[in-house]
Biotite code that builds the C-alpha atoms (Angstrom):
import biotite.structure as struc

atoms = struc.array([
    struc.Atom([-59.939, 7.374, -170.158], chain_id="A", res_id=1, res_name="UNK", atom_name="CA", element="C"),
    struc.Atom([-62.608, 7.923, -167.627], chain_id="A", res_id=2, res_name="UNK", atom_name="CA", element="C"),
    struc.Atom([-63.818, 11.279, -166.111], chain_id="A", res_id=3, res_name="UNK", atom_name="CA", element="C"),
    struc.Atom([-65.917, 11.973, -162.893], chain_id="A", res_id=4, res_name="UNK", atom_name="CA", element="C"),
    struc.Atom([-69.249, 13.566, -164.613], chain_id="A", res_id=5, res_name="UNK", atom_name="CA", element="C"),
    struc.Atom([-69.634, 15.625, -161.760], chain_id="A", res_id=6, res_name="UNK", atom_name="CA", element="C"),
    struc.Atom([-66.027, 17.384, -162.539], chain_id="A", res_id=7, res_name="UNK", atom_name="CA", element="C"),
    struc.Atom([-66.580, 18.401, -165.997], chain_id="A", res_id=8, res_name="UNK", atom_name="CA", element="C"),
    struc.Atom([-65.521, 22.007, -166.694], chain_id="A", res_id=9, res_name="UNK", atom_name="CA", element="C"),
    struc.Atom([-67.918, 23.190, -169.868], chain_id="A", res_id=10, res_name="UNK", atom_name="CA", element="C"),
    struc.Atom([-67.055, 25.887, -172.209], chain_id="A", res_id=11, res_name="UNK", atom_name="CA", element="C"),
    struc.Atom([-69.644, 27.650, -172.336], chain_id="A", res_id=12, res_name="UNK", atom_name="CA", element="C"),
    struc.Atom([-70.931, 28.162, -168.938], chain_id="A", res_id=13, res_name="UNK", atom_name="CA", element="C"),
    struc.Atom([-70.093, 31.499, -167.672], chain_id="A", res_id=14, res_name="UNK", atom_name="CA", element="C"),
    struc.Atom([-71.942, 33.673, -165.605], chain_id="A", res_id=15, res_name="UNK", atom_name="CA", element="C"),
    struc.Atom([-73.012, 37.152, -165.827], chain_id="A", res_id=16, res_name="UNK", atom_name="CA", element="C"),
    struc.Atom([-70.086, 39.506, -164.034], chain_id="A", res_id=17, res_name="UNK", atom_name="CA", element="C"),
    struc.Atom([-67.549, 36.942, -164.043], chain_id="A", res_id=18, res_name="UNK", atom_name="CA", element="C"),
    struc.Atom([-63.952, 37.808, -164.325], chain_id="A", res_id=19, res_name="UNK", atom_name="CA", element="C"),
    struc.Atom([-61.823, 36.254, -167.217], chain_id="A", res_id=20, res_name="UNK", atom_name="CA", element="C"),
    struc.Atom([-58.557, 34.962, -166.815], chain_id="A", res_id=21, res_name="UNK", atom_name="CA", element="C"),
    struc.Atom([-55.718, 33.931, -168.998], chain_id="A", res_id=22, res_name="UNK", atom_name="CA", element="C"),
    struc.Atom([-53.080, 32.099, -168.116], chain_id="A", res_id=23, res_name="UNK", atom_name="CA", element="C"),
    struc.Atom([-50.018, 32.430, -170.814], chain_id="A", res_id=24, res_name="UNK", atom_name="CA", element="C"),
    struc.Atom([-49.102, 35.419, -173.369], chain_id="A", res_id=25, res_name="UNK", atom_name="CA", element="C"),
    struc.Atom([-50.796, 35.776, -176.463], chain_id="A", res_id=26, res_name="UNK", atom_name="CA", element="C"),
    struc.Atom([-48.366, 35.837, -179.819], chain_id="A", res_id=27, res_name="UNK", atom_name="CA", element="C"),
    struc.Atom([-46.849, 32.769, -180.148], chain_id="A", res_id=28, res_name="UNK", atom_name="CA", element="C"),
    struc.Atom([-47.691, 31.899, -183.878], chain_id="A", res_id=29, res_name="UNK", atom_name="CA", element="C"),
    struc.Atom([-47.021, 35.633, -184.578], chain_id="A", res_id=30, res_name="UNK", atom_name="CA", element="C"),
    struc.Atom([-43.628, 35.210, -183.157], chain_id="A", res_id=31, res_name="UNK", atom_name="CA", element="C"),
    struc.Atom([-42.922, 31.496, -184.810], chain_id="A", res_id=32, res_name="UNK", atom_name="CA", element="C"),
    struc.Atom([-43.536, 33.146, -188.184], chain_id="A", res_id=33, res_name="UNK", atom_name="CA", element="C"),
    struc.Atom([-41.520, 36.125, -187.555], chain_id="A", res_id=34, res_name="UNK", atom_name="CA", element="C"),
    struc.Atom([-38.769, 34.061, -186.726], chain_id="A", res_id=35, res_name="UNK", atom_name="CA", element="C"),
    struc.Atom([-39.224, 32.122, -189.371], chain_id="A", res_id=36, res_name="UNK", atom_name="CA", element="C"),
    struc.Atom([-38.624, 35.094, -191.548], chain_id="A", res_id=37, res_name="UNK", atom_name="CA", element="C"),
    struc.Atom([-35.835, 36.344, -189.686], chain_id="A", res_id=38, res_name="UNK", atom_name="CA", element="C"),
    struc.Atom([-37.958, 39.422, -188.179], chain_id="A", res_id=39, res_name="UNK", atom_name="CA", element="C"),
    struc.Atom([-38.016, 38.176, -184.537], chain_id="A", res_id=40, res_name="UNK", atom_name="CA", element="C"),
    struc.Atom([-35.312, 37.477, -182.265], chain_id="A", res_id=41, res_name="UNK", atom_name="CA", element="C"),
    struc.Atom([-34.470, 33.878, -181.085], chain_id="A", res_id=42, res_name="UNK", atom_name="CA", element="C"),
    struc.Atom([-34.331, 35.508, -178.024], chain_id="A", res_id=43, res_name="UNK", atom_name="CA", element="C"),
    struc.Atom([-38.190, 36.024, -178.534], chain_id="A", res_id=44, res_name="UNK", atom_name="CA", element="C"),
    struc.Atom([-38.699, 32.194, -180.063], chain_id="A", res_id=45, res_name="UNK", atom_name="CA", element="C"),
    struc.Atom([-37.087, 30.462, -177.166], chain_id="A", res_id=46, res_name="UNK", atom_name="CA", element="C"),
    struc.Atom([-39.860, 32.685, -174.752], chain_id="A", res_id=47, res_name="UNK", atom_name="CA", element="C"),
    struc.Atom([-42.597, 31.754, -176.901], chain_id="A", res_id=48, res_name="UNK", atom_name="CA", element="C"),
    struc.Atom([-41.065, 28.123, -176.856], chain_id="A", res_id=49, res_name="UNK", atom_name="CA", element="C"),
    struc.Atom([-41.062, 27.580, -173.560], chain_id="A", res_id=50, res_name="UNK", atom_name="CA", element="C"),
    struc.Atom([-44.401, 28.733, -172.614], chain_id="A", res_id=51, res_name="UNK", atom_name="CA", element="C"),
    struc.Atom([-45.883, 26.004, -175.404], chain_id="A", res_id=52, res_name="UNK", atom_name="CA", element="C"),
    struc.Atom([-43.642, 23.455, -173.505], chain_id="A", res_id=53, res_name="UNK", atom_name="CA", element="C"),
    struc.Atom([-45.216, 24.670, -170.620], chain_id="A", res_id=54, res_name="UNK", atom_name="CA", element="C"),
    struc.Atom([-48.258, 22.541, -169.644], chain_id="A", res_id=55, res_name="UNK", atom_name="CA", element="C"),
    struc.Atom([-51.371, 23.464, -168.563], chain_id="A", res_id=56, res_name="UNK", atom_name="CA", element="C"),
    struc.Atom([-51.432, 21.093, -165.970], chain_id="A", res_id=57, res_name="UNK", atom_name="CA", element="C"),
    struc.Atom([-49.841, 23.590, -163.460], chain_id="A", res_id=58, res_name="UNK", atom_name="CA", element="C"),
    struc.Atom([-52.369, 25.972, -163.368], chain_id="A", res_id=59, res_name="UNK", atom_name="CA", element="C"),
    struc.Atom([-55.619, 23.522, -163.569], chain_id="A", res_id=60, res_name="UNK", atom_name="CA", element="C"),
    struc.Atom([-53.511, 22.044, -160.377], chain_id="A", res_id=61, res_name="UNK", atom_name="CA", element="C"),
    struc.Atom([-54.322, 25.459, -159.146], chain_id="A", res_id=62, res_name="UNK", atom_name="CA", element="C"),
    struc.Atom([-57.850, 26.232, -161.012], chain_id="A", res_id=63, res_name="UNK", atom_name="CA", element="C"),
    struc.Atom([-59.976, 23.149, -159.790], chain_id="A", res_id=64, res_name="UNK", atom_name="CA", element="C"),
    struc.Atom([-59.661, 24.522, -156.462], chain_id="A", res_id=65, res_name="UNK", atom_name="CA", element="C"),
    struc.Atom([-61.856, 28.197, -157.196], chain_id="A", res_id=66, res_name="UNK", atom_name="CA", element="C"),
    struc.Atom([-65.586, 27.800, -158.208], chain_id="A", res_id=67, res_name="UNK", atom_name="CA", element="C"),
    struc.Atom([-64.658, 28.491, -161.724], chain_id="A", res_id=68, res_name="UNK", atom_name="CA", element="C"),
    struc.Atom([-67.755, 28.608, -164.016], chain_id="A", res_id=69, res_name="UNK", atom_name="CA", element="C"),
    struc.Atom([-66.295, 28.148, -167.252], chain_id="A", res_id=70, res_name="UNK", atom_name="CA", element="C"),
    struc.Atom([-62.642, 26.602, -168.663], chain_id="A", res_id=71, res_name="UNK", atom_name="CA", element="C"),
    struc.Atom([-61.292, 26.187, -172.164], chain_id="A", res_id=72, res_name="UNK", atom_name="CA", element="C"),
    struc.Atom([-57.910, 26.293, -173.697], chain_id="A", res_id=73, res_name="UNK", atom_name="CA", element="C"),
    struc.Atom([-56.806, 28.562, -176.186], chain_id="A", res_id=74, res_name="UNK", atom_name="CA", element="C"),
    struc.Atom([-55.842, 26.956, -179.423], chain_id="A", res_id=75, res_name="UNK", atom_name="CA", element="C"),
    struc.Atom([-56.523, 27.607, -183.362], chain_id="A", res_id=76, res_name="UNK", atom_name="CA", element="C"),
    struc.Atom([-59.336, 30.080, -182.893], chain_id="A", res_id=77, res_name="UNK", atom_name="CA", element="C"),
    struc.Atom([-57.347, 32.630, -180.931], chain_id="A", res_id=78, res_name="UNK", atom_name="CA", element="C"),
    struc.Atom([-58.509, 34.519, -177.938], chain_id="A", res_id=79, res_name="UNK", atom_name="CA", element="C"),
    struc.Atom([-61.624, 36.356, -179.539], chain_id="A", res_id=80, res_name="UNK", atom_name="CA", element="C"),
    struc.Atom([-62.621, 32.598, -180.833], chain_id="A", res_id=81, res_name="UNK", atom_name="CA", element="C"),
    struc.Atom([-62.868, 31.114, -177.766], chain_id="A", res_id=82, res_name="UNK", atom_name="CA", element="C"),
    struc.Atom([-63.906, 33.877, -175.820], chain_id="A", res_id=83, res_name="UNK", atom_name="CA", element="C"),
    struc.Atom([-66.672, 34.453, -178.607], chain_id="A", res_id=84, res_name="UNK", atom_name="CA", element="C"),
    struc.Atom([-67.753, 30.098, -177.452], chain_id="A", res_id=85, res_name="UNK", atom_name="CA", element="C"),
    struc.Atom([-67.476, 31.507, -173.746], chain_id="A", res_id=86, res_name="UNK", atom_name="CA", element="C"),
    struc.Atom([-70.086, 34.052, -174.030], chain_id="A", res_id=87, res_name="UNK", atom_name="CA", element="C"),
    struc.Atom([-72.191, 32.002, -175.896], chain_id="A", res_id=88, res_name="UNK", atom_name="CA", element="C"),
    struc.Atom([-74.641, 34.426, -177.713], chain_id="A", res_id=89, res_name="UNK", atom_name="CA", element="C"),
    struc.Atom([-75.828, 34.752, -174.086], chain_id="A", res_id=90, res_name="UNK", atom_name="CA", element="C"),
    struc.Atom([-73.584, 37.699, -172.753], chain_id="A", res_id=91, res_name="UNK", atom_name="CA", element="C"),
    struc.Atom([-70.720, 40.000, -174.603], chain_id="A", res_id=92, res_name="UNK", atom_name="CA", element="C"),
    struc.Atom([-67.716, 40.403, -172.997], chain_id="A", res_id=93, res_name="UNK", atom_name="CA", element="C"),
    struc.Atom([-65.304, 43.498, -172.364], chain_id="A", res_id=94, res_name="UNK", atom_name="CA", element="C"),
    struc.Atom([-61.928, 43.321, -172.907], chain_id="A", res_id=95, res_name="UNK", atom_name="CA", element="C"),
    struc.Atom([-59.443, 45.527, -171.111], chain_id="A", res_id=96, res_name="UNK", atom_name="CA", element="C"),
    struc.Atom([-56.171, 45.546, -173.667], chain_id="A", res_id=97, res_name="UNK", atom_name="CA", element="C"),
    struc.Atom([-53.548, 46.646, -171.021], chain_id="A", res_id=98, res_name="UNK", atom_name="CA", element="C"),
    struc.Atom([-54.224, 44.065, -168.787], chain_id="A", res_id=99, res_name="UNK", atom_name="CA", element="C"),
    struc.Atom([-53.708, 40.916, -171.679], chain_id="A", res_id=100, res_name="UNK", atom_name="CA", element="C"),
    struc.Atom([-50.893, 38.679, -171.236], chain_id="A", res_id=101, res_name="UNK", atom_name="CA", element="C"),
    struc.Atom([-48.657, 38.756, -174.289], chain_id="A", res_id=102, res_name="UNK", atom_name="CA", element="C"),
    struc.Atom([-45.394, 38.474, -175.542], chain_id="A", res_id=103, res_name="UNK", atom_name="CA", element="C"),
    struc.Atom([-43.922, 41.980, -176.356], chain_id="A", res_id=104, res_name="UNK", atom_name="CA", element="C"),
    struc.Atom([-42.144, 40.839, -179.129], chain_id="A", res_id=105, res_name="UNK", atom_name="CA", element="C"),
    struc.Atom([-45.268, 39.363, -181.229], chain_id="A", res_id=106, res_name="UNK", atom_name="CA", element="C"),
    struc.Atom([-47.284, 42.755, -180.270], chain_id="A", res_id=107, res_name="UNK", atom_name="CA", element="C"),
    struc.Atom([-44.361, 44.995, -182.366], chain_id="A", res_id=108, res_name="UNK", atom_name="CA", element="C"),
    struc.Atom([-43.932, 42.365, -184.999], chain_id="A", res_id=109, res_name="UNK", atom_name="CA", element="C"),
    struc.Atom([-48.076, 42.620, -185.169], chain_id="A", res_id=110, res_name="UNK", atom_name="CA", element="C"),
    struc.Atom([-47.811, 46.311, -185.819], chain_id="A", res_id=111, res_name="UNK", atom_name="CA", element="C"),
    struc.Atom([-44.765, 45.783, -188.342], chain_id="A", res_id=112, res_name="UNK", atom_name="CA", element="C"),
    struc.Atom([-47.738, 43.074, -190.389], chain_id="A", res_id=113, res_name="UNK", atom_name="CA", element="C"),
    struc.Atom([-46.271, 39.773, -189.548], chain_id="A", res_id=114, res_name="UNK", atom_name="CA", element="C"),
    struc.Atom([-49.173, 38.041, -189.925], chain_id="A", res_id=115, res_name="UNK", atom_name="CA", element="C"),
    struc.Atom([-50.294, 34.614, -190.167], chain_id="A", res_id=116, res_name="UNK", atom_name="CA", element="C"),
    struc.Atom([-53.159, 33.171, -192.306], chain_id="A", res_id=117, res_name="UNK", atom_name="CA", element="C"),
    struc.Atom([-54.776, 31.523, -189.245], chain_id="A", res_id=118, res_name="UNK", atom_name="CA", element="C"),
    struc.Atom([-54.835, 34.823, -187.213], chain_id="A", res_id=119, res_name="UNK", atom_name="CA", element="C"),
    struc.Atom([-56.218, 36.297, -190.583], chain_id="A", res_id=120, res_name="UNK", atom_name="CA", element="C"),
    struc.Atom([-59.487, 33.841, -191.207], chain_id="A", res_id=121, res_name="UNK", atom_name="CA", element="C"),
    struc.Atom([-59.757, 34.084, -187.248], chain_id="A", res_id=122, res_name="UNK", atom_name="CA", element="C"),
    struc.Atom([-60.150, 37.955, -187.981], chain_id="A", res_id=123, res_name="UNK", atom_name="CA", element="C"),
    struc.Atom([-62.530, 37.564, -191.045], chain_id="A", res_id=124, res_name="UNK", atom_name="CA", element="C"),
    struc.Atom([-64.811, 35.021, -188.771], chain_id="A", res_id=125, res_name="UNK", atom_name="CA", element="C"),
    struc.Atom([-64.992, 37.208, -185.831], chain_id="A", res_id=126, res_name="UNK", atom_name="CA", element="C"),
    struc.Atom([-64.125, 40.943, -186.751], chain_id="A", res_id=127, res_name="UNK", atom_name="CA", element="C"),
    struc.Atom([-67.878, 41.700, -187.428], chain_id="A", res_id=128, res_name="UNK", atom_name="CA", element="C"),
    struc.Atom([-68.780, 40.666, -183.734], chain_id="A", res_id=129, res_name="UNK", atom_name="CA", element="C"),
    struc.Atom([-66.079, 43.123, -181.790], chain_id="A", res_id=130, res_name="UNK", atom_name="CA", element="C"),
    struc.Atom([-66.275, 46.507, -181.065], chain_id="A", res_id=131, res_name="UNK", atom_name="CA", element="C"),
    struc.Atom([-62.750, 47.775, -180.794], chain_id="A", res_id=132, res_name="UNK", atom_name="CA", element="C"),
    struc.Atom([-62.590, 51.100, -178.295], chain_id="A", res_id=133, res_name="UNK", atom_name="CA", element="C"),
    struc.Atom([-59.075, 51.539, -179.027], chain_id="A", res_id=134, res_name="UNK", atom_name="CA", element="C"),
    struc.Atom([-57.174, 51.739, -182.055], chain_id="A", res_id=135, res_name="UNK", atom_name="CA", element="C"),
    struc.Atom([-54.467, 49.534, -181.594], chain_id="A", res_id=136, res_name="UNK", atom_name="CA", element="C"),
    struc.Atom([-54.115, 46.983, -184.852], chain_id="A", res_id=137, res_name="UNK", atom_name="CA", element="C"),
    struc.Atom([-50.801, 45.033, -182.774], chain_id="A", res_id=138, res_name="UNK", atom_name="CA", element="C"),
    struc.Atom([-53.873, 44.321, -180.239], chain_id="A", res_id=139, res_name="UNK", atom_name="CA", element="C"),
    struc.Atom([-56.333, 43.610, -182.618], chain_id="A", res_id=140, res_name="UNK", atom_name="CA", element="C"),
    struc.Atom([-54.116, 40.719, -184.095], chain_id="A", res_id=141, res_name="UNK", atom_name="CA", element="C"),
    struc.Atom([-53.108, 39.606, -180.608], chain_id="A", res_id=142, res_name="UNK", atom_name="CA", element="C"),
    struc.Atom([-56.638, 38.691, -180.022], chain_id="A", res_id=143, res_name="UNK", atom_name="CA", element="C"),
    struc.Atom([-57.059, 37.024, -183.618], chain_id="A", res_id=144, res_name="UNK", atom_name="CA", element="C"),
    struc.Atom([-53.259, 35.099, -183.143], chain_id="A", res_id=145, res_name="UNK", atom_name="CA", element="C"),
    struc.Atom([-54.378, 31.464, -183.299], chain_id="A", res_id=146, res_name="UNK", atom_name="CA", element="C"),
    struc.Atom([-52.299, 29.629, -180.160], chain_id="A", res_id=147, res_name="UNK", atom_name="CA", element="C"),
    struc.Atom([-50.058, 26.353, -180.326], chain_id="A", res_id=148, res_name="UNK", atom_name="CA", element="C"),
    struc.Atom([-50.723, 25.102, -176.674], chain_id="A", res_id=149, res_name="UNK", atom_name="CA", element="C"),
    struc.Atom([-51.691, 28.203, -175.121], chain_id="A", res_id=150, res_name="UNK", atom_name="CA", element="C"),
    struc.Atom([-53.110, 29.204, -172.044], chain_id="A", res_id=151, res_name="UNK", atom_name="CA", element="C"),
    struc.Atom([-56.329, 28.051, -170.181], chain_id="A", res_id=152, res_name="UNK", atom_name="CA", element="C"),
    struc.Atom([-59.282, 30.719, -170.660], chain_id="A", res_id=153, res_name="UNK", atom_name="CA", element="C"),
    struc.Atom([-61.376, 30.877, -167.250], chain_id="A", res_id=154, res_name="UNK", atom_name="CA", element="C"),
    struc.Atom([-64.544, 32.918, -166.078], chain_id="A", res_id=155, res_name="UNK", atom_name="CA", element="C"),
    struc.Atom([-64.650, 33.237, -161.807], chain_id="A", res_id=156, res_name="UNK", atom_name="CA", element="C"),
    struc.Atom([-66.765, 35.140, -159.948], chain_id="A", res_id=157, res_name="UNK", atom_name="CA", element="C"),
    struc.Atom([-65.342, 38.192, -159.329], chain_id="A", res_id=158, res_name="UNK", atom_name="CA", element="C"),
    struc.Atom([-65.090, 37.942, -155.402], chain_id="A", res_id=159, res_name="UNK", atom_name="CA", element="C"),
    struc.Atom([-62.708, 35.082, -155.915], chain_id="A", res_id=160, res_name="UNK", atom_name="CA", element="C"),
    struc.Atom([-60.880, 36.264, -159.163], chain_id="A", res_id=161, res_name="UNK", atom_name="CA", element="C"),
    struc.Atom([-58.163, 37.959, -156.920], chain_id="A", res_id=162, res_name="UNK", atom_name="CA", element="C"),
    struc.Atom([-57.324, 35.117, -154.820], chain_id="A", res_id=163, res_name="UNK", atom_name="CA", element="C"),
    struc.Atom([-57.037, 32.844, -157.942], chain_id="A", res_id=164, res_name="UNK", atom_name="CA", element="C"),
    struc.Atom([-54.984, 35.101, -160.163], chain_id="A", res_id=165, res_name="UNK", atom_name="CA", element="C"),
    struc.Atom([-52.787, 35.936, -157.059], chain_id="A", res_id=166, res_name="UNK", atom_name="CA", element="C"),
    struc.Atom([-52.509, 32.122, -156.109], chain_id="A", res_id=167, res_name="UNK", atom_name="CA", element="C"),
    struc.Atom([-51.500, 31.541, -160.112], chain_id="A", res_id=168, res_name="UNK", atom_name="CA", element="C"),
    struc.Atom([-48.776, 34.583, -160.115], chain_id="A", res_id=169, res_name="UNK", atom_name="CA", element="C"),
    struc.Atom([-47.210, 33.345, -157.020], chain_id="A", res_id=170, res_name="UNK", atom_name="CA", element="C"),
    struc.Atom([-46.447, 30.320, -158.374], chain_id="A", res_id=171, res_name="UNK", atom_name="CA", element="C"),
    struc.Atom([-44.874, 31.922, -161.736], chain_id="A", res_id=172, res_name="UNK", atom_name="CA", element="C"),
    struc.Atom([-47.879, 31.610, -163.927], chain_id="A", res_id=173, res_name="UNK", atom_name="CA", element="C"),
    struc.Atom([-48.165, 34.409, -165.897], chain_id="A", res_id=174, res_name="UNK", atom_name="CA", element="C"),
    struc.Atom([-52.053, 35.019, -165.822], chain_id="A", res_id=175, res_name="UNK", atom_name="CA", element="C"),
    struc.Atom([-53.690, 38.006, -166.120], chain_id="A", res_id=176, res_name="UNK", atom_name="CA", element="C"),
    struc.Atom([-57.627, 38.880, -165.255], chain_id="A", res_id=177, res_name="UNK", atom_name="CA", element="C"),
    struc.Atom([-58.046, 40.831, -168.356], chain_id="A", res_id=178, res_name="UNK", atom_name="CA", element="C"),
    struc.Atom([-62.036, 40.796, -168.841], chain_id="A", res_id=179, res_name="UNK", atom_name="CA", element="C"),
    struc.Atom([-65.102, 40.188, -167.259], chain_id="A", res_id=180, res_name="UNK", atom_name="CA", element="C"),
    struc.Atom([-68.702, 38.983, -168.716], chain_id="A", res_id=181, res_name="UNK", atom_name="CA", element="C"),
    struc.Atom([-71.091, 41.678, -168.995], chain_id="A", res_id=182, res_name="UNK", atom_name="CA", element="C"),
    struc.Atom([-74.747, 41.826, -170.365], chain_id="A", res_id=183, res_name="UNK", atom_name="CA", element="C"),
    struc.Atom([-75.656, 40.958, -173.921], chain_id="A", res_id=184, res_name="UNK", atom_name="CA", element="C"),
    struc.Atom([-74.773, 44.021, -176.322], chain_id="A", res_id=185, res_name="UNK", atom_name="CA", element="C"),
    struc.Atom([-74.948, 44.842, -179.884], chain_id="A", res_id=186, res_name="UNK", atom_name="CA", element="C"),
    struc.Atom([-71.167, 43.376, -180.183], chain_id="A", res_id=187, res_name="UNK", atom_name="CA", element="C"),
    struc.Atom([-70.000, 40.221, -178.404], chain_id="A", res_id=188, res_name="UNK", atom_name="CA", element="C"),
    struc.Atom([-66.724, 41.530, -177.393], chain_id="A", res_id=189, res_name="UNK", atom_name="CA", element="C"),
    struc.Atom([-65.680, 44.869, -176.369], chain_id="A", res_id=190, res_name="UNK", atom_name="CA", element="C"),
    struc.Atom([-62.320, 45.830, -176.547], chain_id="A", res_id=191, res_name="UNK", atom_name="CA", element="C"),
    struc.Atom([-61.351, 49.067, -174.390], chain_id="A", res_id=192, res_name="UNK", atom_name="CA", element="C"),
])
């Protein structure tokens, strides 16, 4: 394929007092693995199911039209992993916890220790560079949970974050603005 060099969204770009965005719920290999042992409901695997059927392409439709200054997807490294890419070594990061997008049902089954070994090395990798505010372990693993197509990670300015996560919600995209970049600290990311 071919891509316009001029329209290439980077990684690593973000900007100091960004907003960060997600655009599906965390949990879904917590909630495959549940299932798998008969501790989660189908009812809970067929959600989780259809947001990994779910493509991205509905919300980049929406995305490439804000001045976005950094875009990744969420895959094996989990939330803190590619948040921890985002930032860069540059900035840290602070991390509201009630405003993440997750499914409910991998948050309990997180604080009943379904785990996965994925969401475990992702843990082990980053643990030492987060400063957790809250003591919350179903969170902690939330952020560790390595995704099967998940959501698309973006940093915005915040004087257009509204307008983008309102534009995504109306059209059923269940994104949340759940961070924002702040100056370099002693941890990379903050969780409060």
């Amino acid at each position: 394929g071919t891509i316009d060099p001029n329209k290439i969204y980077q990684n690593n770009t973000c900007q100091l007092g960004d907003h960060l965005i997600l655009t599906k719920p965390l949990g879904v290999s917590i909630i495959t693995v549940g299932y798998s042992a008969g501790e989660i409901s189908e009812e809970a695997f067929v959600k989780a199911t259809t947001s990994m059927e779910t493509l991205n392409k509905y919300a980049m439709d929406i995305i490439r039209n804000y001045p976005i200054t950094s875009c990744t997807d969420v895959t094996g490294f989990g939330l803190a992993g590619h948040l921890h890419e985002m930032v860069a070594e540059r900035f840290s990061a602070e991390i509201q916890s009630k405003n993440l997008p997750y499914f409910d049902a991998a948050y309990e089954g997180a604080k009943e220790f379904i785990l996965t070994a994925g969401g475990q090395r992702n843990r082990n990798y980053m643990e030492a560079k987060m400063a957790f505010q809250i003591a919350d372990f179903g969170i902690e693993e939330l952020l560790f949970d390595p995704q099967t197509s998940g959501g698309l990670l973006v940093s915005v300015p915040a004087e257009t974050a509204a307008d983008l996560l309102a534009e995504l919600q109306a059209a059923g995209i269940p994104a949340q603005d759940f961070g924002q970049v702040i100056e370099k600290q002693d941890k990379e990311l903050i969780v409060y």
